[in-house]
N, C-alpha and C positions, 0 to 999 in steps of 0.2 A: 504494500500500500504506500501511496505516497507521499508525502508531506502536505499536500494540498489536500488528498483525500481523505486525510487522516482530520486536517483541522476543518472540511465540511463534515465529516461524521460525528465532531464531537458537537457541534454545532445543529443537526437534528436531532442528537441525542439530549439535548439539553434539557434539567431536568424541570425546569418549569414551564418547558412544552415548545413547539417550535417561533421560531423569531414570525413576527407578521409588521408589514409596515403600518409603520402611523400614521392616522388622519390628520389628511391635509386640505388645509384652507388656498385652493387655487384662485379664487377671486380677483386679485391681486394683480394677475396674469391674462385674465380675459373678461367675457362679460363685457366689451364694449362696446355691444348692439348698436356698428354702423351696419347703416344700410348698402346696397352692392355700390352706390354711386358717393358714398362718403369713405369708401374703399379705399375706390380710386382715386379719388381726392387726394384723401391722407396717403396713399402710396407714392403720388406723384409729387406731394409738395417735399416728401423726405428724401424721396431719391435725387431731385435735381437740387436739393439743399448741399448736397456734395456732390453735384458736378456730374452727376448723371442728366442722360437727356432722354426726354417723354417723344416716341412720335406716334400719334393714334394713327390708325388704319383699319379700314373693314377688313373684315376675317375671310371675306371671299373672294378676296381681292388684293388680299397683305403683299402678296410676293409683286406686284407692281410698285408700289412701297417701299419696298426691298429694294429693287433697282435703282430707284430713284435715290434715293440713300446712300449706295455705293458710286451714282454717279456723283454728289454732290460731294462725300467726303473721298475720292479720288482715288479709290481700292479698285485695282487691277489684279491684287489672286487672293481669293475667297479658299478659307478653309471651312471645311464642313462634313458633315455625314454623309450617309446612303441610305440607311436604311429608316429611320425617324421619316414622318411622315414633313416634318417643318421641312429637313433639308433633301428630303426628295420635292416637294414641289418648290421649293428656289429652285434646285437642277433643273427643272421642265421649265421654270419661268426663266433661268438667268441663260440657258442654252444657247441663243443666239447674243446674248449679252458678248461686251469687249472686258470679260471678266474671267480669268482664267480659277475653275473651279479645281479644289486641290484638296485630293480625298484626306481625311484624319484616321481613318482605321487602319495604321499602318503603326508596328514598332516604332516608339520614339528613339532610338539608337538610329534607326535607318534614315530618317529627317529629321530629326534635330537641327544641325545647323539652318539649311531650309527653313522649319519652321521659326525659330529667330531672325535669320535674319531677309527674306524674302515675301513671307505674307504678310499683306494689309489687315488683313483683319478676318477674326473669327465668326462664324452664325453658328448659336446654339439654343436650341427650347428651351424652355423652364418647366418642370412644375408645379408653379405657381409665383405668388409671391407677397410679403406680407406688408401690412398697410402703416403699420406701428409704426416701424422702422423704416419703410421702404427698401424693402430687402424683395430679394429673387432669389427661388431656392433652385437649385438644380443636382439633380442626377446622374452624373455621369456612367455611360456604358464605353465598351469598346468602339462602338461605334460614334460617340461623342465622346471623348476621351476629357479631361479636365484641360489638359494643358490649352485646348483650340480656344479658351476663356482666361487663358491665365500668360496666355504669351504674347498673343500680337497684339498691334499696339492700339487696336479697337475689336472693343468685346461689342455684337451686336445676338443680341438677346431678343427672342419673340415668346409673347408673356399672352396668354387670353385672358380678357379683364376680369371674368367669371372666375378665376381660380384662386382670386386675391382673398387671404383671411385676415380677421383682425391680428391675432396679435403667434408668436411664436410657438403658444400655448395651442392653440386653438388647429395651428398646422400639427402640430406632433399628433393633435388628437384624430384629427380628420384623415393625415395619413396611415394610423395608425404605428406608429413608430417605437409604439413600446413594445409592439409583440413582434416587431421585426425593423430594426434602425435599420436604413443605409449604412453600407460600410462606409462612401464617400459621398455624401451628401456636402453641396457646398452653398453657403449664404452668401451673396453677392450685393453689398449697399452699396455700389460706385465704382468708380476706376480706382486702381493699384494709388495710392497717396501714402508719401511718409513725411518727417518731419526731421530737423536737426537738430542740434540741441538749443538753438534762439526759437523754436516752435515754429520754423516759414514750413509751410505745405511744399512738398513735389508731388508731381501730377506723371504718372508712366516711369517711375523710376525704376518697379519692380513688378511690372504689370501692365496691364492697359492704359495706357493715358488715358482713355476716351470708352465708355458705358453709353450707348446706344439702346434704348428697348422699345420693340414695336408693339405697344398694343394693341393683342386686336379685338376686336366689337363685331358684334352679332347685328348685323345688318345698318350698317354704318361705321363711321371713325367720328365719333363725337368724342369730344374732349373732356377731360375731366371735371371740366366748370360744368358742361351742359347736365 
């Protein structure tokens, strides 16, 4: 038996019966009955509070959006998925684009440098993201790897406005996270920023300069005021 086995067996042997957790007063943590449109609100006034940027877009029409975006902030190789439904319809929409698309389901030892120092920027889903904060949570698979959010020097994120929860509390519960966490689940409030020892901000020092997220909306792109 082994050392760990040994100190959980004294531990359900204990003799005034097995441990159980204590109640807890989560209140604290949730219960802030916004509505879906005060979500949004509060998602967008925190995330562009650090330098993120909001761009609404209809959900049946996002990946026009999309183009529009990479034309304006001036990214010529797009990295992304294949298999996620987000970045298979950019590929059908960006195909004739002057956008050279650059799969991320590949060992990082085999592009690495590439991916430092050659692509404009990352597209990856969310999901969801939360309103408290203005945080995005995301998922990573092999097929979305982490790094395509954490290296080039625009992270461009597509959020559907429906999956925004109140508060951090509220997401653990809804995705159910206790009976099975993410190994790498990642929270995203903004672009990569750090600080020196006088407090000035840098913006992309260690990350993206630039947090990009497209909202999208069910039968419009109405903004977070409407």
């Amino acid at each position: 038996m082994s050392a760990r086995d040994a100190i959980l067996k004294r531990l359900r042997q204990r003799a005034d019966g097995p441990l159980t957790a204590p109640e807890s007063d989560f209140a604290v943590v949730t219960n802030r009955g916004w509505s879906p449109e005060e979500r949004l609100v509060n998602f967008e006034r925190w995330i562009t509070s650090v330098h993120g940027e909001v761009v609404h877009v209809a959900r049946d029409d996002w990946a026009r959006g999309l183009a529009q975006l990479l034309a304006d902030k001036g990214v010529r190789r797009l990295a992304l998925g294949r298999e996620h439904p987000v970045a298979a319809e950019a590929r059908r929409a960006l195909a004739d684009a002057d956008v050279e698309l650059v799969d991320a389901d590949r060992d990082i030892e085999g592009w690495q440098r590439e991916q430092f120092e050659r692509v404009d920027a990352g597209l990856t889903s969310t999901g969801g993201g939360i309103a408290e904060t203005g945080s995005l949570w995301l998922w990573p698979t092999p097929d979305e790897p982490r790094l395509i959010s954490l290296v080039p020097p625009i992270h461009i994120a597509v959020l559907d406005a429906d999956t925004i929860e109140d508060t951090f509390f509220d997401l653990v519960e809804a995705q159910g996270w206790a009976g099975g966490m993410p190994t790498n689940a990642l929270l995203v409030s903004g672009p990569s920023k750090t600080a020196d020892i006088e407090q000035t901000l840098a913006y992309g020092v260690h990350g993206p300069r630039e947090l990009v997220v497209l909202v999208r909306h069910v039968g419009g792109a109405a903004g977070a005021g409407a």
